[in-house]
C-alpha positions in Angstrom: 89.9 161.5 140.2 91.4 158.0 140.1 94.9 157.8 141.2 96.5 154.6 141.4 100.4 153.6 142.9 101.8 150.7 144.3 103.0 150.2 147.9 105.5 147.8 149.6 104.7 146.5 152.6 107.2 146.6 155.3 107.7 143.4 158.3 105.1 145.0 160.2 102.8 145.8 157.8 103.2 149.7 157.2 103.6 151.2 154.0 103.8 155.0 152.7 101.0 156.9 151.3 102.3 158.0 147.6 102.9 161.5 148.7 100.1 162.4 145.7 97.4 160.9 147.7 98.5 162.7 151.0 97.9 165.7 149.1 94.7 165.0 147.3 93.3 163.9 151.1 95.2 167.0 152.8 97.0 164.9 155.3 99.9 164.7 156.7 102.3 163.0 159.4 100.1 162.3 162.7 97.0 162.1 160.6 94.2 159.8 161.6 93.0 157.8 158.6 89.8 155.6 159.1 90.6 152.1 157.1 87.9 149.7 155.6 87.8 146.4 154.6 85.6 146.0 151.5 85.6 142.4 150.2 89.2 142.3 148.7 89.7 146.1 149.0 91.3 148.7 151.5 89.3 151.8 151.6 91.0 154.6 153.4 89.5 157.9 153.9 89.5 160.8 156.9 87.1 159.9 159.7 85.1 162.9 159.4 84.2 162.2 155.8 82.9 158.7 156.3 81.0 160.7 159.0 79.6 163.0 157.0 79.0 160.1 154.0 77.3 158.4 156.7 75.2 161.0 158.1 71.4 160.8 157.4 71.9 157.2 156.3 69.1 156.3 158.6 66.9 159.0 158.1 63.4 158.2 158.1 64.2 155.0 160.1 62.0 155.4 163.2 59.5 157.9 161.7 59.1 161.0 159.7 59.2 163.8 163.1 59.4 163.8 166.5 56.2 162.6 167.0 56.2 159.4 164.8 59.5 159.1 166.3 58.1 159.4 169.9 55.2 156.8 168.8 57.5 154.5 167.6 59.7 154.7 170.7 56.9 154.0 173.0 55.0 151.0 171.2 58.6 149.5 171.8 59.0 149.9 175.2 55.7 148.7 175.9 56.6 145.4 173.6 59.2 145.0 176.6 56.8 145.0 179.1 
């Protein structure tokens, strides 16, 4: 779902959250939105959905288990010896 509105912004830079969108994100007053800067865009969404969006994003990273993981983990340290 696309919803689009325009906002004013006020002399210290707050503006309302068309009502609409407050209730397609199930927020409300005292609500902590997490903001992002994308090039030219303002991406606001609830902190424990760009958690969750996030999550597993590195997956694989380090190795495949625990012990590929553990491998990994110690050829570094030894590179800091």
């Amino acid at each position: 779902m696309t919803v689009t509105k325009s906002v004013r912004l006020s002399r210290k830079g707050q503006f309302v959250l068309p009502k609409e969108m407050r209730d397609a994100l199930k927020v409300g007053e005292g609500d902590e939105l997490l903001a992002v800067l994308d090039g030219d865009r303002v991406i606001l969404t609830r902190p424990e959905d760009h958690a969750r969006a996030a999550r597993g994003a590195l997956r694989g990273t380090w190795g495949r288990n625990s012990r590929e993981i553990a491998r990994y983990l110690n050829r570094e340290r030894q590179s800091w010896r």
